[in-house]
ZAMARGU-4260 file (C-alpha; in steps of 0.2 Angstrom, whole numbers, plus 5000, padded with zeros to 4 digits):
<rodrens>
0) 5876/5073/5340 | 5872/5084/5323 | 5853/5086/5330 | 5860/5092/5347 | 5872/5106/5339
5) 5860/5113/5328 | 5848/5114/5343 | 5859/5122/5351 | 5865/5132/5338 | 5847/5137/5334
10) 5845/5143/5351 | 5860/5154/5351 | 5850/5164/5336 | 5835/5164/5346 | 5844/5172/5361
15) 5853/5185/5349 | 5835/5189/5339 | 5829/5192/5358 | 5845/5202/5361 | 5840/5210/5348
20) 5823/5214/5352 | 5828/5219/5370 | 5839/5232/5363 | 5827/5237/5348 | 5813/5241/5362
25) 5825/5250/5375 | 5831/5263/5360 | 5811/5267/5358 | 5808/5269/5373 | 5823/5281/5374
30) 5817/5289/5359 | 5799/5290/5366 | 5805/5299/5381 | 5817/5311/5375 | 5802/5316/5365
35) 5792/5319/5375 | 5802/5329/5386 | 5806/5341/5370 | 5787/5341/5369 | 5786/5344/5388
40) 5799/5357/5386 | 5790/5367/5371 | 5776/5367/5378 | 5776/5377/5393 | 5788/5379/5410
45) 5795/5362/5418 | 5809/5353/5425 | 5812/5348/5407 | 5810/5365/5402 | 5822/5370/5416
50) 5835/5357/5410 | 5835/5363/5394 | 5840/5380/5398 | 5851/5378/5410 | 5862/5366/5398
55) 5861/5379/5384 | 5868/5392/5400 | 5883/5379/5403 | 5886/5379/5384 | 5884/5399/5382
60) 5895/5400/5398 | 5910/5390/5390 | 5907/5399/5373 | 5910/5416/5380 | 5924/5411/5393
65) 5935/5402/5374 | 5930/5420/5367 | 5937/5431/5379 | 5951/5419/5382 | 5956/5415/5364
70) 5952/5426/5354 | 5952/5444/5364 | 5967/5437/5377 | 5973/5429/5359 | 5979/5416/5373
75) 5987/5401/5363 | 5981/5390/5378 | 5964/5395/5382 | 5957/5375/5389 | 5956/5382/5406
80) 5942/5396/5404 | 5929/5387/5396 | 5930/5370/5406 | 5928/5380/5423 | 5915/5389/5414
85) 5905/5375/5408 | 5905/5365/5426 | 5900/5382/5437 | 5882/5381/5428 | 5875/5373/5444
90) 5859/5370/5448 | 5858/5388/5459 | 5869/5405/5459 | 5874/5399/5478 | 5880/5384/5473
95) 5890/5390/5457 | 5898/5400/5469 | 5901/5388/5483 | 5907/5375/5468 | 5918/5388/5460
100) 5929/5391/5476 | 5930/5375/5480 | 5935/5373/5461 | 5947/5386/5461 | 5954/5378/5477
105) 5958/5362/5472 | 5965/5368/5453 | 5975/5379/5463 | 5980/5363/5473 | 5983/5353/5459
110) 5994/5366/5449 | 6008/5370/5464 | 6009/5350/5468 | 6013/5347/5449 | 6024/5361/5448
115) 6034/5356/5462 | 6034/5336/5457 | 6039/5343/5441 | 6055/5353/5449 | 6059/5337/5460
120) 6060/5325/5448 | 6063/5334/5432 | 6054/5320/5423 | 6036/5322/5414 | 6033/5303/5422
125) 6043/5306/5436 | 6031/5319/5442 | 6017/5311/5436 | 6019/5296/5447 | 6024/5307/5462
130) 6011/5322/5463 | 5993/5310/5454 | 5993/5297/5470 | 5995/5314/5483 | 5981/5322/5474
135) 5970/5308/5471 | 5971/5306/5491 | 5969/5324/5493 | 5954/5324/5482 | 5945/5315/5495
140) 5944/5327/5508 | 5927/5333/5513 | 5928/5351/5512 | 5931/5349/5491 | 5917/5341/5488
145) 5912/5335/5473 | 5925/5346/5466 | 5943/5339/5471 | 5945/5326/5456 | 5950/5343/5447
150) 5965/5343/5457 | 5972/5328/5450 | 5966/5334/5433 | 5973/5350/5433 | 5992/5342/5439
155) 5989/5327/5424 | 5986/5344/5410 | 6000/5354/5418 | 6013/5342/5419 | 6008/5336/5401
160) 6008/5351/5393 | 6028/5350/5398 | 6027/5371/5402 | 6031/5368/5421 | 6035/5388/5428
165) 6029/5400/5440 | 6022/5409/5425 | 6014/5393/5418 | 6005/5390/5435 | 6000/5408/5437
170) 5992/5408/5418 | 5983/5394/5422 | 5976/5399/5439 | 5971/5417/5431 | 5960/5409/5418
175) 5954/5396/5430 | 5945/5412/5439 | 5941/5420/5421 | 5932/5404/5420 | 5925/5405/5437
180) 5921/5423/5434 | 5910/5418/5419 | 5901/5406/5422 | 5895/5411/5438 | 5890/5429/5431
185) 5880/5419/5417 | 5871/5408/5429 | 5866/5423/5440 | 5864/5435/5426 | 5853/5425/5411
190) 5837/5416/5418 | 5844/5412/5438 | 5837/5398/5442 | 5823/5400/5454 | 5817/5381/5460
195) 5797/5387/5466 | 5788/5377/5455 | 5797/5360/5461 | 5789/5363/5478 | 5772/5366/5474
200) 5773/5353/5460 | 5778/5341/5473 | 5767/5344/5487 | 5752/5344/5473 | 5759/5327/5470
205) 5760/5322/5488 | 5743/5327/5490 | 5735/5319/5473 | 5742/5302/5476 | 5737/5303/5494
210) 5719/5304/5489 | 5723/5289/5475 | 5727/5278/5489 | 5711/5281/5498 | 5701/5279/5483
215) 5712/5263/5480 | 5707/5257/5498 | 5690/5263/5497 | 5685/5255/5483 | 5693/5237/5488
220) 5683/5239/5504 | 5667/5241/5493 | 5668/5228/5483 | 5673/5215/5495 | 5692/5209/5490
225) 5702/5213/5505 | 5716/5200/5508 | 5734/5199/5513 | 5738/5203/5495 | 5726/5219/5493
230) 5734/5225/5510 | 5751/5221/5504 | 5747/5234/5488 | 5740/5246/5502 | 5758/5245/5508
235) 5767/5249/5493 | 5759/5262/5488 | 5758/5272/5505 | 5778/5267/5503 | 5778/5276/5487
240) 5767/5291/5497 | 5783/5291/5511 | 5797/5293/5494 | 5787/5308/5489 | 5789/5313/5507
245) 5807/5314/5504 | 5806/5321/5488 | 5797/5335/5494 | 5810/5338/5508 | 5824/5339/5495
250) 5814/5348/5482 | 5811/5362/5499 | 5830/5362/5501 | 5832/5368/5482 | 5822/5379/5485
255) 5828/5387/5501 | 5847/5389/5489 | 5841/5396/5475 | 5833/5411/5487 | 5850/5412/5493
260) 5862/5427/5485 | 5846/5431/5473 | 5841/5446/5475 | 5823/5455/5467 | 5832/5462/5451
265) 5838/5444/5449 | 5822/5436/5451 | 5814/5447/5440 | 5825/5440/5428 | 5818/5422/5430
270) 5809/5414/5416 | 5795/5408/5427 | 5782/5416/5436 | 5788/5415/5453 | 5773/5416/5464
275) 5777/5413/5482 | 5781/5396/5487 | 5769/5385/5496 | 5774/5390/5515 | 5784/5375/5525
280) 5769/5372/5536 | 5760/5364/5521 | 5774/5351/5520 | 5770/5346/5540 | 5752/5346/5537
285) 5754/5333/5520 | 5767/5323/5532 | 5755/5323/5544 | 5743/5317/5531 | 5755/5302/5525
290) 5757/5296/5540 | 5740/5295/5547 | 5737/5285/5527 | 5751/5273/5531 | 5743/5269/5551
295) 5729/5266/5540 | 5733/5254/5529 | 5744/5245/5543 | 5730/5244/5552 | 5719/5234/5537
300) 5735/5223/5535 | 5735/5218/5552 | 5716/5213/5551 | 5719/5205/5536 | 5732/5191/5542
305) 5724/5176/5549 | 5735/5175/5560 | 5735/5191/5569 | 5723/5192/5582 | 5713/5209/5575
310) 5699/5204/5566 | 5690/5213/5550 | 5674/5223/5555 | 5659/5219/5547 | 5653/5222/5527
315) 5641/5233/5530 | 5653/5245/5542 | 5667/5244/5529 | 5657/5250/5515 | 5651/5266/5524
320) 5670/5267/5529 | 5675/5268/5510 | 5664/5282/5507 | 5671/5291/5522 | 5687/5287/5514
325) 5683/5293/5496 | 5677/5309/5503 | 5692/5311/5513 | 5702/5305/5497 | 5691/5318/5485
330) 5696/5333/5498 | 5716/5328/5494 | 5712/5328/5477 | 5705/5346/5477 | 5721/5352/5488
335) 5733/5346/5472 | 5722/5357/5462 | 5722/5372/5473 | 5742/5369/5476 | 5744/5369/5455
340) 5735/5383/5454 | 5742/5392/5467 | 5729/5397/5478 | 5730/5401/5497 | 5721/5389/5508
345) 5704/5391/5512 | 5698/5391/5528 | 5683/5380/5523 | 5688/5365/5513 | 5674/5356/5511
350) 5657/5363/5506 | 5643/5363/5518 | 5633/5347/5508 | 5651/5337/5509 | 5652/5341/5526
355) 5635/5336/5531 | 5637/5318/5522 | 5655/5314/5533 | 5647/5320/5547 | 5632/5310/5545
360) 5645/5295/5540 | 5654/5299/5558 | 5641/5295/5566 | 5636/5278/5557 | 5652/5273/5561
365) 5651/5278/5577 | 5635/5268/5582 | 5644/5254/5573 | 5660/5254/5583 | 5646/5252/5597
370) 5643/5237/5588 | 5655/5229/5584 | 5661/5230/5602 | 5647/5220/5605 | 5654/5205/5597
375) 5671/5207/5601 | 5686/5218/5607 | 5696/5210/5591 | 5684/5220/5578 | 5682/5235/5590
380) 5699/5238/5590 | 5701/5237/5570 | 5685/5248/5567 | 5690/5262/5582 | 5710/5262/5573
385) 5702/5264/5557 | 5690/5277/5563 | 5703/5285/5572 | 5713/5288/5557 | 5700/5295/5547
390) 5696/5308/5560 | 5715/5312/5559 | 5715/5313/5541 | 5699/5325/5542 | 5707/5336/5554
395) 5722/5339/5547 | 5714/5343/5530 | 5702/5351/5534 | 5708/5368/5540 | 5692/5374/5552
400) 5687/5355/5556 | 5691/5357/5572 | 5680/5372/5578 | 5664/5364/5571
</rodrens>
């Protein structure tokens, strides 16, 4: 019975020592990537460069709105200013100023339904308990947003700061719109944030990771290890491929809003070169592109289930597929680069040599879906899905592929 507690009590060391541990590595790994977005953010423009000063804006912002209130108002009860401040630092002017009305709104809200709890009841928690529950309902309501919470906020500071009047309430509301008023004007006026670079940054991604998966698939193909597990890693990634999709579509959306209520002098006021966003076509063409990469891989996953009636073409075909894929994969590569670098499309994108070679791949694959119709529909259909894809892929990245 002693061996058996000290057992156990030597486990519970071991589990707190690998607590312990656990904890130890996540705070490196905290401290790993906070610095290296401080080294991200010294080095040159980013989203960790962006972050950076458009925290320092929210501070600035609630800085100058406890200046103005405090000391040149010499208002005793400045709170309001600065806290409206700090939160209208939004991401985008538009958004400041759609978040500051509905801000305003719902202070507004909140300040009236304490007032009045506070005249019905008399009692600091009598009107607590009467106007919190109406405007914690309230705050629900769609058209506030993110932003009704501050109704009940602004009723809980009201009635607890026990100066319930008409004067009260409109001292409040006038330096909820100082605040507003503020912070606004500092995130329009110092370094309006421009969201460009998230676009192109993202479709150079969408198209990088493109051309990984066909290397991936490429060089599986090669070397011979195609199974349900290999196809099953195709899956994934072209998965991954679809979440940039959506992250393209959001990152378009910024910045479709941070054009809005923007205008020329402000822009010239950005911190970032802002050269002309990628064109919305681009993101339809590299959809376009995922999709015919995700058919793809479907389509070797299909063949690669013993059970499934699709059968796998031939060695010899698949390896002359792969190098039809890596050149495919190699011309999505070279459209990240051009998007970083923000270069207009070409209306060659492969060079005449590249060309030549997939052409000359196109055929081969060709006479061996001839082939491979000989010994069966099963492996015809794979290799004609397969082939059919690539053609896809070709066209739609290269821009003139198919006049020629």
């Amino acid at each position: 019975m002693v061996r058996m507690t000290e057992e156990a009590r030597q486990e519970r060391a071991a589990e707190r020592v690998g607590r312990a541990a656990r904890v130890a590595e996540a705070v490196r790994r905290d401290v790993r990537s906070c610095g290296r977005a401080a080294r991200a953010a010294w080095r040159g423009p980013g989203r960790e460069r962006d972050l950076l000063v458009q925290s320092l804006k929210a501070a600035a912002a609630a800085l100058l709105a406890w200046v103005v209130a405090r000391i040149w108002l010499d208002d005793p009860m400045a709170l309001m200013a600065p806290w409206v401040a700090l939160v209208l630092v939004q991401a985008t002017v538009y958004s400041s100023l759609v978040q500051g009305a509905r801000q305003f709104t719902a202070i507004c809200a909140g300040a009236l339904v304490a007032s009045g709890a506070q005249a019905v009841t008399g009692d600091t928690t009598g009107a607590l308990a009467l106007s919190v529950p109406v405007l914690m309902l309230l705050s629900n309501w769609p058209r506030f947003g993110d932003q009704g919470i501050y109704a009940a906020t602004t009723a809980v500071f009201t009635i607890a700061s026990g100066t319930v009047s008409a004067v009260a309430v409109g001292h409040r509301l006038g330096q909820a719109a100082l605040g507003a008023v503020i912070g606004v004007a500092v995130n329009a006026l110092v370094l309006p944030p421009i969201h460009l670079r998230d676009v192109r940054e993202n479709l150079a991604a969408l198209a990088r990771e493109a051309g990984d998966v066909l290397h991936a698939v490429a060089r599986d193909l090669r070397e011979g290890e195609w199974d349900a597990q290999t196809s099953a890693r195709w899956l994934d990634a072209s998965a991954r491929l679809r979440d940039r999709v959506d992250a393209l579509r959001s990152a378009r959306g910024w910045s479709r809003e941070s054009l809005r209520l923007t205008s020329g002098a402000l822009r010239a006021l950005h911190r970032a070169p802002t050269a002309a966003v990628p064109p919305e076509a681009e993101d339809d063409r590299f959809g376009q592109v995922t999709g015919h990469v995700t058919a793809l891989t479907r389509t070797l996953a299909v063949a690669a289930d013993e059970e499934r009636t699709p059968a796998a073409p031939d060695a010899s075909v698949l390896r002359r597929y792969a190098e039809l894929l890596e050149l495919i994969g190699d011309a999505c590569r070279g459209e990240a680069d051009r998007l970083l670098d923000g270069g207009a499309r070409p209306d060659r994108l492969l060079d005449g040599r590249t060309e030549e070679v997939m052409r000359e791949l196109h055929t081969e694959l060709q006479e061996g879906l001839r082939e491979q119709a000989g010994q069966g529909a099963a492996r015809a259909a794979v290799l004609g899905t397969l082939l059919l894809q690539a053609e896809n892929l070709w066209a739609d990245l290269d821009p003139g592929a198919r006049g020629r």
